[in-house]
PyMOL Python script that loads the backbone (N, CA, C, O; Angstrom):
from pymol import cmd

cmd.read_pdbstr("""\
ATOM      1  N   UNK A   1      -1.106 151.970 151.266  1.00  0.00           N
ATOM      2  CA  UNK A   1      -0.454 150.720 151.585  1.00  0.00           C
ATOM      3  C   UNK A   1       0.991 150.782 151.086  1.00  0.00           C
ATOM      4  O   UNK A   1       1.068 151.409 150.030  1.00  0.00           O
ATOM      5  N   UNK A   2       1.846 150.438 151.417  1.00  0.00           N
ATOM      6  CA  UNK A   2       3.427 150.116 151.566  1.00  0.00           C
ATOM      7  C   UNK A   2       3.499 149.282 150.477  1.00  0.00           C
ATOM      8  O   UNK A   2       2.902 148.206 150.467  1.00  0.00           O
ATOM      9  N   UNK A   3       4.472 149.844 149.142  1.00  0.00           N
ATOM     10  CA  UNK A   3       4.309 148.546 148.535  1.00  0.00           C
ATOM     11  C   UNK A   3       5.079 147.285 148.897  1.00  0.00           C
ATOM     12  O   UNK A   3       5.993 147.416 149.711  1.00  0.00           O
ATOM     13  N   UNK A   4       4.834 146.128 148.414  1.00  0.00           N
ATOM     14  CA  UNK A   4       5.957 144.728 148.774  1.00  0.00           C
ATOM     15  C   UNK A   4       5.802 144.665 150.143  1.00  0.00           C
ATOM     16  O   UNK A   4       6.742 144.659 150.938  1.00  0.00           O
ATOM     17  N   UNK A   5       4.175 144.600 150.545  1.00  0.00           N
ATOM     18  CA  UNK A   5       4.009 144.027 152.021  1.00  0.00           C
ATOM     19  C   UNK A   5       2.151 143.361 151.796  1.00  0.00           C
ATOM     20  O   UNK A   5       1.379 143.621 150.873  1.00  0.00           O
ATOM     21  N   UNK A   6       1.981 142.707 152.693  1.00  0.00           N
ATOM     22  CA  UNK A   6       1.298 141.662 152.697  1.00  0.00           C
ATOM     23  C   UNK A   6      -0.204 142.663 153.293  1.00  0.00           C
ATOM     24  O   UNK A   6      -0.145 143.170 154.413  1.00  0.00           O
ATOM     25  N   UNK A   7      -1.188 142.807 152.611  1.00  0.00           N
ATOM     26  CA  UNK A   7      -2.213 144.117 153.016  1.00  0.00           C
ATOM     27  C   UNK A   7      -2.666 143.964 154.205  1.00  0.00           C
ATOM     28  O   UNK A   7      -2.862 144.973 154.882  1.00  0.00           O
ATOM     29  N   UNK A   8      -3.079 141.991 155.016  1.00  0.00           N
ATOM     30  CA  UNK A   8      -3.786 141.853 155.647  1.00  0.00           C
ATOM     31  C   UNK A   8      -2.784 141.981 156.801  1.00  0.00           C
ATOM     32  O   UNK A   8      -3.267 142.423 157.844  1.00  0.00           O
ATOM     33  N   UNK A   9      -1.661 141.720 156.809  1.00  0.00           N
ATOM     34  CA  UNK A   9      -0.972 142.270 157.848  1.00  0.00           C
ATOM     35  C   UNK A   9      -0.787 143.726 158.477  1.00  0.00           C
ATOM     36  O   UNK A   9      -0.732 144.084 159.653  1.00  0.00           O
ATOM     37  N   UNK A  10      -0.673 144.766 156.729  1.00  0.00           N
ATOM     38  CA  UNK A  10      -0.868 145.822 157.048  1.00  0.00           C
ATOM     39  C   UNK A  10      -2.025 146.668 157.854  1.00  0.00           C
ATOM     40  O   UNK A  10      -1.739 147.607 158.597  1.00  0.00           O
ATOM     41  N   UNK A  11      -3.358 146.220 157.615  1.00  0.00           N
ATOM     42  CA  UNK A  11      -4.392 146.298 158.035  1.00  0.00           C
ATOM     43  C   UNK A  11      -4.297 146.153 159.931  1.00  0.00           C
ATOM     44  O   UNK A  11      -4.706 146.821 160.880  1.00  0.00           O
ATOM     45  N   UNK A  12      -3.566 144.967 159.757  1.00  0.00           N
ATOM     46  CA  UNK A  12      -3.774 144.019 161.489  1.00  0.00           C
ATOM     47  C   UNK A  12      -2.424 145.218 162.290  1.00  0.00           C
ATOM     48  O   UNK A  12      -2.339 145.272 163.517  1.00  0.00           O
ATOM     49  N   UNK A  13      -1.768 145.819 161.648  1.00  0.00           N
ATOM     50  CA  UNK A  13      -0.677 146.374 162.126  1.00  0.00           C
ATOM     51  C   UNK A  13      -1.471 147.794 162.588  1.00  0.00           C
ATOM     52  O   UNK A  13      -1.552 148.403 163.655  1.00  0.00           O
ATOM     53  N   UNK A  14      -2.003 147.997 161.259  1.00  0.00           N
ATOM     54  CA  UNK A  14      -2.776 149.724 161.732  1.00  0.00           C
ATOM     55  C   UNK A  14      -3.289 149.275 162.645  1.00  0.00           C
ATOM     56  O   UNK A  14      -2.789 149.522 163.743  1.00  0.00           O
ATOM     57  N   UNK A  15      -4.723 148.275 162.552  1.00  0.00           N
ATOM     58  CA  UNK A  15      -5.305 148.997 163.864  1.00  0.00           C
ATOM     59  C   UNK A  15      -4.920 148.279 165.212  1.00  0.00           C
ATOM     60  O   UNK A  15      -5.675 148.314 166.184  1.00  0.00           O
ATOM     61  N   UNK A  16      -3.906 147.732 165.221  1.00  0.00           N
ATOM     62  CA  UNK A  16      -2.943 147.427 166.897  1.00  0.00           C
ATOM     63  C   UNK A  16      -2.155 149.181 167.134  1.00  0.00           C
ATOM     64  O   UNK A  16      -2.225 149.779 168.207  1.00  0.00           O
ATOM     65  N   UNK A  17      -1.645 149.588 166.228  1.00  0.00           N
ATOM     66  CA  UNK A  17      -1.485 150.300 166.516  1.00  0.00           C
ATOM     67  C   UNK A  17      -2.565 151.785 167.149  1.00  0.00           C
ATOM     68  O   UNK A  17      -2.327 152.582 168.056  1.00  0.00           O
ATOM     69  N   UNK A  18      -3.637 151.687 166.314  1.00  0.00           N
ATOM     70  CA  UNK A  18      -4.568 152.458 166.503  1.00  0.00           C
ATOM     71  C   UNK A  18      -5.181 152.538 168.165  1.00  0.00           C
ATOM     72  O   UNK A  18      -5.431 153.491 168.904  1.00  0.00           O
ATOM     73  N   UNK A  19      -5.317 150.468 168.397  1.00  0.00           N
ATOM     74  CA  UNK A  19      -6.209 150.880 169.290  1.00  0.00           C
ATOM     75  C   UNK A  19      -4.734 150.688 170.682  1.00  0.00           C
ATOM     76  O   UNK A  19      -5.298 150.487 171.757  1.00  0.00           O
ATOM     77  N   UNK A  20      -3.439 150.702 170.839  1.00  0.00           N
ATOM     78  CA  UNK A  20      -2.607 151.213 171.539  1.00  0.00           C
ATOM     79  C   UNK A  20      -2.345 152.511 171.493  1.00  0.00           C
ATOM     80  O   UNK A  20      -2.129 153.062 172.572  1.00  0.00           O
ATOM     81  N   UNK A  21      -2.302 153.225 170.393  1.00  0.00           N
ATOM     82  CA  UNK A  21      -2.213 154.788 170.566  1.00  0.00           C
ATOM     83  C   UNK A  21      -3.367 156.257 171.136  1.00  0.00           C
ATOM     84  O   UNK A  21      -3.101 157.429 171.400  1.00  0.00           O
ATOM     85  N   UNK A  22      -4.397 155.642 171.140  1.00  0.00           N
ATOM     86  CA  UNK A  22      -5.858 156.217 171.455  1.00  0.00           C
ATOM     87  C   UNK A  22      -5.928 156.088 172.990  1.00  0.00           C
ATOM     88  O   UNK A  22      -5.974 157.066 173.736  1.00  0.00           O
ATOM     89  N   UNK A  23      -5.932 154.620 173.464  1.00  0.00           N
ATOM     90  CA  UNK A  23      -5.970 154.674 174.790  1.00  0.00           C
ATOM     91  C   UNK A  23      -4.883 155.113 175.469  1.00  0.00           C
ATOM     92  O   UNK A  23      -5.047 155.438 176.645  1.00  0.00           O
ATOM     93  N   UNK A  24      -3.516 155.214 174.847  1.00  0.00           N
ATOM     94  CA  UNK A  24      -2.611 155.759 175.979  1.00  0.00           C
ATOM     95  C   UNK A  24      -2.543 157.525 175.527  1.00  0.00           C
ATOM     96  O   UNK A  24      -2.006 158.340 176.278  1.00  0.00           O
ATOM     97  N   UNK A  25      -3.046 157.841 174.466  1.00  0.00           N
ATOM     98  CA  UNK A  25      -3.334 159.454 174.469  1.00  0.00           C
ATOM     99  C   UNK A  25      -4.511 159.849 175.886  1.00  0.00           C
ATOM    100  O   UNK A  25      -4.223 160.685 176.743  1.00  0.00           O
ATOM    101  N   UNK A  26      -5.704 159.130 175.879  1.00  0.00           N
ATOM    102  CA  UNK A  26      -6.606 158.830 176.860  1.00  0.00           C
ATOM    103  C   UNK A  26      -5.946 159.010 178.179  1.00  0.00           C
ATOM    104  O   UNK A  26      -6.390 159.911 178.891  1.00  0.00           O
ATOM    105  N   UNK A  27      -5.122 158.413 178.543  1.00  0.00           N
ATOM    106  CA  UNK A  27      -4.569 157.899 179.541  1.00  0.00           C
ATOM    107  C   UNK A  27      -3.398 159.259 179.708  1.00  0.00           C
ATOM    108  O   UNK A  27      -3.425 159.729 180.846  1.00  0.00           O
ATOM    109  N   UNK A  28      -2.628 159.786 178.979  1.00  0.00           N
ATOM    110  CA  UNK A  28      -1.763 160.647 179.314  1.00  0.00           C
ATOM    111  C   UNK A  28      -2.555 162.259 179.610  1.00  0.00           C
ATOM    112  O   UNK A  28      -1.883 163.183 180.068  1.00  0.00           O
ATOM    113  N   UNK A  29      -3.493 162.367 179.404  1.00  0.00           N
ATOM    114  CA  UNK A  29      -4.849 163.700 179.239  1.00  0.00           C
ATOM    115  C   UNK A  29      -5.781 163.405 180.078  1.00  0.00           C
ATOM    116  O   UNK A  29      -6.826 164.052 180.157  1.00  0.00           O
ATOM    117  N   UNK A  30      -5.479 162.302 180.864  1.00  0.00           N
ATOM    118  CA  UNK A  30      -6.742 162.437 181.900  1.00  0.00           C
ATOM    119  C   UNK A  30      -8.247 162.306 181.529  1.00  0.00           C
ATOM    120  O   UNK A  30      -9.103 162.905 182.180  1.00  0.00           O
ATOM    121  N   UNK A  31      -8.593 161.407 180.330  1.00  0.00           N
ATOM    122  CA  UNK A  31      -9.858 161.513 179.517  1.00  0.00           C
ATOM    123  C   UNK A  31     -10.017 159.965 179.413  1.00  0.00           C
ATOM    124  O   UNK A  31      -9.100 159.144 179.430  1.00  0.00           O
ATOM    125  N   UNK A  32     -10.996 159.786 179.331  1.00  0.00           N
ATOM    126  CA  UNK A  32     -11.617 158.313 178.732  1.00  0.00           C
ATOM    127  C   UNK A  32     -11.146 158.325 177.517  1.00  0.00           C
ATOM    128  O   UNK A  32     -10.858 159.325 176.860  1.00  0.00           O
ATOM    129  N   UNK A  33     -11.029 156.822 177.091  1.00  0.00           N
ATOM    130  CA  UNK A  33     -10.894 156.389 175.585  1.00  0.00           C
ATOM    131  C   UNK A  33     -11.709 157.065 174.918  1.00  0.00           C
ATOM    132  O   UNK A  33     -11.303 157.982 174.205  1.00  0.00           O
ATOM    133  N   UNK A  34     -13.390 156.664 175.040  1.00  0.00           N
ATOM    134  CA  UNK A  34     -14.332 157.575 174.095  1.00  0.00           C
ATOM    135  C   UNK A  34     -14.039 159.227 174.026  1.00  0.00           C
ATOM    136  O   UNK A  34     -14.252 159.798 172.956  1.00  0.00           O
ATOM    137  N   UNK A  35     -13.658 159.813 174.920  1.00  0.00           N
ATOM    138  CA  UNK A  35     -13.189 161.032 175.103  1.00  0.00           C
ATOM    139  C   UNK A  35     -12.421 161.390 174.176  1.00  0.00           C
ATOM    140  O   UNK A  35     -12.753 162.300 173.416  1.00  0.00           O
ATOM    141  N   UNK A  36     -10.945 160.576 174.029  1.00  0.00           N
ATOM    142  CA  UNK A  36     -10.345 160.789 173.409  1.00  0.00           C
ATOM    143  C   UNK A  36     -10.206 160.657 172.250  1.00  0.00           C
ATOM    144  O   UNK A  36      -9.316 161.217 171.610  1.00  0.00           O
ATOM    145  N   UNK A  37     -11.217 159.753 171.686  1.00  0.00           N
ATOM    146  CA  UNK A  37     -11.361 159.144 170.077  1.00  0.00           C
ATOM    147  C   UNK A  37     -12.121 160.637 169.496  1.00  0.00           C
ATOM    148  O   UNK A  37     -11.803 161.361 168.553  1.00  0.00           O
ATOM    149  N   UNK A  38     -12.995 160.718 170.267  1.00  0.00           N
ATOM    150  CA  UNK A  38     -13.753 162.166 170.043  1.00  0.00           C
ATOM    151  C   UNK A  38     -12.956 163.104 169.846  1.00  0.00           C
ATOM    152  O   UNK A  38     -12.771 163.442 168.678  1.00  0.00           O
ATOM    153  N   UNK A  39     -12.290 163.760 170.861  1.00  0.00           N
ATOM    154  CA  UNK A  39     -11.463 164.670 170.689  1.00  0.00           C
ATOM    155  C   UNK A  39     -10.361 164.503 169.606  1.00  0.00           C
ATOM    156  O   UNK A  39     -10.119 165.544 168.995  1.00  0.00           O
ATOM    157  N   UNK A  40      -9.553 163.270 169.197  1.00  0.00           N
ATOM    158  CA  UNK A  40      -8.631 162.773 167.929  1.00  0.00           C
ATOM    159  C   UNK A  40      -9.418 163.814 166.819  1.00  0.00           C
ATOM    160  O   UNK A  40      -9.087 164.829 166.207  1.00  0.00           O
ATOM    161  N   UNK A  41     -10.625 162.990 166.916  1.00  0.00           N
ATOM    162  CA  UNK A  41     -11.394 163.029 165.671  1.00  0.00           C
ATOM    163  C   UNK A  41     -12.203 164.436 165.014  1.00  0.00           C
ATOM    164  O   UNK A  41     -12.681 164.660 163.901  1.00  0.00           O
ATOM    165  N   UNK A  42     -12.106 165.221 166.232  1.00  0.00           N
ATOM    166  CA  UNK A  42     -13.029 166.634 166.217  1.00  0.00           C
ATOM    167  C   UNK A  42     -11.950 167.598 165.623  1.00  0.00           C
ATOM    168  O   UNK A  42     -12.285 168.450 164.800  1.00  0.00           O
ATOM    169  N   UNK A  43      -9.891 167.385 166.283  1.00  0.00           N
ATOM    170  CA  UNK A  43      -9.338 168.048 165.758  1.00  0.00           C
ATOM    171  C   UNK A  43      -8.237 167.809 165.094  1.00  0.00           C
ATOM    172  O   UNK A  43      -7.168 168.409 164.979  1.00  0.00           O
ATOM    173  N   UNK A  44      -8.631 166.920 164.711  1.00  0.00           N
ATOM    174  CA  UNK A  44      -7.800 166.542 163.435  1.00  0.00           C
ATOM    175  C   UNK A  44      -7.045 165.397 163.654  1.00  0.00           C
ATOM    176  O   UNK A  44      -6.598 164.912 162.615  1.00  0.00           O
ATOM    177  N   UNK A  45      -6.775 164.837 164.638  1.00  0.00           N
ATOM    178  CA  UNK A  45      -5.634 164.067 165.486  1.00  0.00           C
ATOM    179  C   UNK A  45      -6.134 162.976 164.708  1.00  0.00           C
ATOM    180  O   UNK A  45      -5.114 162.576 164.146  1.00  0.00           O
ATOM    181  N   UNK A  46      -7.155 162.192 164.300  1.00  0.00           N
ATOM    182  CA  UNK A  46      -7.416 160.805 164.162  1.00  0.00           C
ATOM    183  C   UNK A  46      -6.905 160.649 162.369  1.00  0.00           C
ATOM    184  O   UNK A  46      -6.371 159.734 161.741  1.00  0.00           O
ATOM    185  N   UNK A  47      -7.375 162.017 161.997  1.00  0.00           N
ATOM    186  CA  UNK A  47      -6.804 161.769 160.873  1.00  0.00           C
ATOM    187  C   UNK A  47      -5.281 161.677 160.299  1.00  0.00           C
ATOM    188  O   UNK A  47      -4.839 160.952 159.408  1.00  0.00           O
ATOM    189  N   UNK A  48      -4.593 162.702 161.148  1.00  0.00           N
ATOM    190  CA  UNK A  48      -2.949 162.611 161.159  1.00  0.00           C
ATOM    191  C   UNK A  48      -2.985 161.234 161.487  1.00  0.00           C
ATOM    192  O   UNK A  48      -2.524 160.738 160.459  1.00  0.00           O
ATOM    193  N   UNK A  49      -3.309 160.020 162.481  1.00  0.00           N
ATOM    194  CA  UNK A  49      -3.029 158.917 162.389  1.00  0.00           C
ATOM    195  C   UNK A  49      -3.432 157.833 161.622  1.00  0.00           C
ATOM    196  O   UNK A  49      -2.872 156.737 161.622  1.00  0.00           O
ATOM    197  N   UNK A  50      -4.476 158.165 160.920  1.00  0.00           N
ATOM    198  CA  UNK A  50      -5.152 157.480 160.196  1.00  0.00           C
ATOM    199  C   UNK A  50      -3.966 157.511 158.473  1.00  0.00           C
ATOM    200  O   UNK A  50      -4.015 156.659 157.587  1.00  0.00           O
ATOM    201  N   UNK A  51      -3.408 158.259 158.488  1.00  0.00           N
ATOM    202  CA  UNK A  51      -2.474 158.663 157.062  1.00  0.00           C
ATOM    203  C   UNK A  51      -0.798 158.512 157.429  1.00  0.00           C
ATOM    204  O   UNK A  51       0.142 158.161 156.716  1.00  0.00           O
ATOM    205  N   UNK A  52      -0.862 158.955 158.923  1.00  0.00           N
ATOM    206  CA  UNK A  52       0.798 158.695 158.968  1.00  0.00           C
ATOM    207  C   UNK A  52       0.904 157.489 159.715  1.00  0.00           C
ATOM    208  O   UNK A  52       2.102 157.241 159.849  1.00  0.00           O
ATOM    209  N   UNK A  53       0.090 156.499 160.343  1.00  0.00           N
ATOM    210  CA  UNK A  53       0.490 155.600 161.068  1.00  0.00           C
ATOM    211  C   UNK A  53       1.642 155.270 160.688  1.00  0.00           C
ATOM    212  O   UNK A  53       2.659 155.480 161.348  1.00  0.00           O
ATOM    213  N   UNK A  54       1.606 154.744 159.631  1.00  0.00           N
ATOM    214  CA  UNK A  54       3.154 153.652 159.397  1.00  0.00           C
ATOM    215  C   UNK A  54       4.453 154.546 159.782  1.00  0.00           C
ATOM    216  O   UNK A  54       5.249 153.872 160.437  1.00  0.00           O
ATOM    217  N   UNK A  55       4.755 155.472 159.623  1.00  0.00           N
ATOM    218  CA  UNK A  55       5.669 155.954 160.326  1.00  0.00           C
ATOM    219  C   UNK A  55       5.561 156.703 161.767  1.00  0.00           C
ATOM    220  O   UNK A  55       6.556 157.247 162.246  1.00  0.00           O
ATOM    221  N   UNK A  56       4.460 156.707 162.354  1.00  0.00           N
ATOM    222  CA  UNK A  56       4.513 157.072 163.542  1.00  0.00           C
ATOM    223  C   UNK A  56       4.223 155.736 164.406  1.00  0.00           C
ATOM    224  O   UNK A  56       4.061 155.910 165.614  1.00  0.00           O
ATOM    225  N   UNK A  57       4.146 154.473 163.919  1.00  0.00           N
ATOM    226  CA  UNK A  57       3.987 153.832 164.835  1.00  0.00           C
ATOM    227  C   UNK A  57       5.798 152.957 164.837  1.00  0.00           C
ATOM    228  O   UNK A  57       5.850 152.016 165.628  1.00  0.00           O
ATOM    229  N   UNK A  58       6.810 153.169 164.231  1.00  0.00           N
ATOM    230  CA  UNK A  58       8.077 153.112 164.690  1.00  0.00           C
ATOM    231  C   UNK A  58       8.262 154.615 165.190  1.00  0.00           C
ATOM    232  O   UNK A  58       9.406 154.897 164.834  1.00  0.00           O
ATOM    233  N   UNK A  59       7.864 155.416 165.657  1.00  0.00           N
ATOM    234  CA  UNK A  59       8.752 156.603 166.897  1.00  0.00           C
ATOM    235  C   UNK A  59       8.204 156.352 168.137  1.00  0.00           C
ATOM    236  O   UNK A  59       7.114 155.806 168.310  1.00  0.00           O
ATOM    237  N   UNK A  60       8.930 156.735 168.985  1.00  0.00           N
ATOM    238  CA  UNK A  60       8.755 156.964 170.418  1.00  0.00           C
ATOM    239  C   UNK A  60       7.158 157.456 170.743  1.00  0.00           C
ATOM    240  O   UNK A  60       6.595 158.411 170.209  1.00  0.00           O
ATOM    241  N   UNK A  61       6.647 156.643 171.653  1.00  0.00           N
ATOM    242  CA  UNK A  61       5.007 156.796 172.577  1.00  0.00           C
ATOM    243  C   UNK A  61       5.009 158.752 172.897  1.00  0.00           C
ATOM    244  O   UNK A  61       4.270 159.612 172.419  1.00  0.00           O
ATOM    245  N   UNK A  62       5.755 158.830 173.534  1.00  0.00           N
ATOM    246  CA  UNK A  62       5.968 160.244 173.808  1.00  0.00           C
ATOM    247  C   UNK A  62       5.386 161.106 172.702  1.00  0.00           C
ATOM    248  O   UNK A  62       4.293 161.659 172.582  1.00  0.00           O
ATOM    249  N   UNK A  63       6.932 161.018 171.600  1.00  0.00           N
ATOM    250  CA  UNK A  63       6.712 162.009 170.785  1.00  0.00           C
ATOM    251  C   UNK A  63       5.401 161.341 170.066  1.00  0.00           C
ATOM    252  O   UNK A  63       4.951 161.375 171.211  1.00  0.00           O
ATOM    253  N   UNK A  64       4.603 160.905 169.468  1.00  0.00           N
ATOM    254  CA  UNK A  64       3.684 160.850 168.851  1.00  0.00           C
ATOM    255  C   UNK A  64       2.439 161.134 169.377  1.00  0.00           C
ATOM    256  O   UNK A  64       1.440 161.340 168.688  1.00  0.00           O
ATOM    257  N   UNK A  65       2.486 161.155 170.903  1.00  0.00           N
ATOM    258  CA  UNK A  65       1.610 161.679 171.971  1.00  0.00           C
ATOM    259  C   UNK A  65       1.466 163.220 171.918  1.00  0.00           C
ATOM    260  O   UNK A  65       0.606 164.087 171.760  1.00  0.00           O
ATOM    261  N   UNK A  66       2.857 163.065 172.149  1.00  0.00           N
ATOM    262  CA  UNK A  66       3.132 165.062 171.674  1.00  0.00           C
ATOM    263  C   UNK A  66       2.507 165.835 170.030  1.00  0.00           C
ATOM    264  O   UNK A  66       1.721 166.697 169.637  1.00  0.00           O
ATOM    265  N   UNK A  67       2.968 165.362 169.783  1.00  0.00           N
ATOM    266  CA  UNK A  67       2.585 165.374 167.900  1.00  0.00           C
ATOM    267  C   UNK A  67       1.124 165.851 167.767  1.00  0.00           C
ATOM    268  O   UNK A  67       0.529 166.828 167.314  1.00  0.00           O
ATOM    269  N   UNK A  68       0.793 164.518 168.473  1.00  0.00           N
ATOM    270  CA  UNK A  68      -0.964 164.665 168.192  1.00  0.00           C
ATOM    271  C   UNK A  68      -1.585 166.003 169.057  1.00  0.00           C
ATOM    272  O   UNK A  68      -2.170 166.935 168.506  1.00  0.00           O
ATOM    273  N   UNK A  69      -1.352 165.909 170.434  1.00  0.00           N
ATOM    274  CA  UNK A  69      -1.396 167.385 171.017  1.00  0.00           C
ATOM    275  C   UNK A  69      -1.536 168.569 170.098  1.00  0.00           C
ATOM    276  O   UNK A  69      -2.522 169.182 169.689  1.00  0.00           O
ATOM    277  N   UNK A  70      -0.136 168.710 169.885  1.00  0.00           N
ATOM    278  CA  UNK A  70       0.354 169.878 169.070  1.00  0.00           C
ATOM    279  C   UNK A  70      -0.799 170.149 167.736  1.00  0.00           C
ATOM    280  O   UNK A  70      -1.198 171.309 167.634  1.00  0.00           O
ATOM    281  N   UNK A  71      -1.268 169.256 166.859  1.00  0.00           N
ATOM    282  CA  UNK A  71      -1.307 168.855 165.886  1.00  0.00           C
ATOM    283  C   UNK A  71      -3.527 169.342 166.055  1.00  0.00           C
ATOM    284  O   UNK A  71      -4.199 170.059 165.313  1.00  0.00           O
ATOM    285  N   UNK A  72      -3.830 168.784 166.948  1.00  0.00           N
ATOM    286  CA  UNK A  72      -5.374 169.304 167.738  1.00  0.00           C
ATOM    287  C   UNK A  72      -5.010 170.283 168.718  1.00  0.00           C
ATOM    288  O   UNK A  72      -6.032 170.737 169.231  1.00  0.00           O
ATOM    289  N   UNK A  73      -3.817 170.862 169.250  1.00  0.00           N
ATOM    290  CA  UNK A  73      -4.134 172.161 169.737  1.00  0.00           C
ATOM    291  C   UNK A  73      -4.014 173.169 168.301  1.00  0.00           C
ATOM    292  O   UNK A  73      -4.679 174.203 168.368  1.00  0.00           O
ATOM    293  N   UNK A  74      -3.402 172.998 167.312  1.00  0.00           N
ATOM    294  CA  UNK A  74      -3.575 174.199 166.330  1.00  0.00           C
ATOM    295  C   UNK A  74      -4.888 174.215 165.864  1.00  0.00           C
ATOM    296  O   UNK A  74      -5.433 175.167 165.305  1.00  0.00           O
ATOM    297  N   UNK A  75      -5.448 172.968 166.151  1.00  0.00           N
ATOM    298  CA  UNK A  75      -6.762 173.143 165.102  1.00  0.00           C
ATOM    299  C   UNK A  75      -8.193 173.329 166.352  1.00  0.00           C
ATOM    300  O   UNK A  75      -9.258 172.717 166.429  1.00  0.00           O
ATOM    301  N   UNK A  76      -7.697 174.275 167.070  1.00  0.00           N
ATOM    302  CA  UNK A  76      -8.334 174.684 168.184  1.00  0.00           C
ATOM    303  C   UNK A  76      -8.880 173.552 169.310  1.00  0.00           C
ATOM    304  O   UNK A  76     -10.058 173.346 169.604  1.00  0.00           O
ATOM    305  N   UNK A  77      -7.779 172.926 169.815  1.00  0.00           N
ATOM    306  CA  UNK A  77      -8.639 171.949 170.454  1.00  0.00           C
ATOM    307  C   UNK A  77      -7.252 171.909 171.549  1.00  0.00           C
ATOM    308  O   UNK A  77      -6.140 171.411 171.372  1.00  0.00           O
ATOM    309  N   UNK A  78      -7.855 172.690 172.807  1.00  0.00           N
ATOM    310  CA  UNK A  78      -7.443 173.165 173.797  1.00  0.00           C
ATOM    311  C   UNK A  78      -7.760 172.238 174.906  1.00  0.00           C
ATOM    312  O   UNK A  78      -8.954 172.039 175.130  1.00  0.00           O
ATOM    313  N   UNK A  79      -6.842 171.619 175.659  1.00  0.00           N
ATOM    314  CA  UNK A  79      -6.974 171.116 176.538  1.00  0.00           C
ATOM    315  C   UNK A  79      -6.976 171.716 178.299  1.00  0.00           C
ATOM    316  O   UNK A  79      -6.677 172.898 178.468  1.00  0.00           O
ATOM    317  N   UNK A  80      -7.261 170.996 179.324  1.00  0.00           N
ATOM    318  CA  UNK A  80      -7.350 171.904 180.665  1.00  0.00           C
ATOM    319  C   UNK A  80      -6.050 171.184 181.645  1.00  0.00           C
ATOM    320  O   UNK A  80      -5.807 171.624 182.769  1.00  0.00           O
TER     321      UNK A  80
END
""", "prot")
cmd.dss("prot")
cmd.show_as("cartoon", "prot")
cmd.util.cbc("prot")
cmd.orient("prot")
């Protein structure tokens, strides 16, 4: 948590962000939401967001789309 911020906001902030960043990863990969929560979660991706949200949810949709890619293709999770 961020210090000198209000938790329950922080909380309400992660997961808006969470559940906007999942479905448009979904959506840019050609996969269902459940697809993609799976796949986040199998290579690592859910956890990079689960720890960096607060600063990846001020950057660009793109790059954090990219990020996560990058981030589950090293940890063997190959897309078609």
């Amino acid at each position: 948590m961020q210090s000198g911020t209000n938790p329950d906001k922080e909380i309400s902030d992660k997961i808006s962000f969470m559940t906007f960043i999942i479905p448009e990863f979904a959506s840019a990969f050609k996969m269902k939401v459940s697809q993609a929560y799976r796949y986040l979660k199998q290579y690592g991706g859910f956890d990079y967001l689960n720890r960096n949200w607060w600063a990846l949810h001020t950057d660009n949709e793109y790059h954090v789309l990219l990020k996560l890619y990058k981030l589950c293709l090293q940890n063997g999770g190959y897309l078609k």
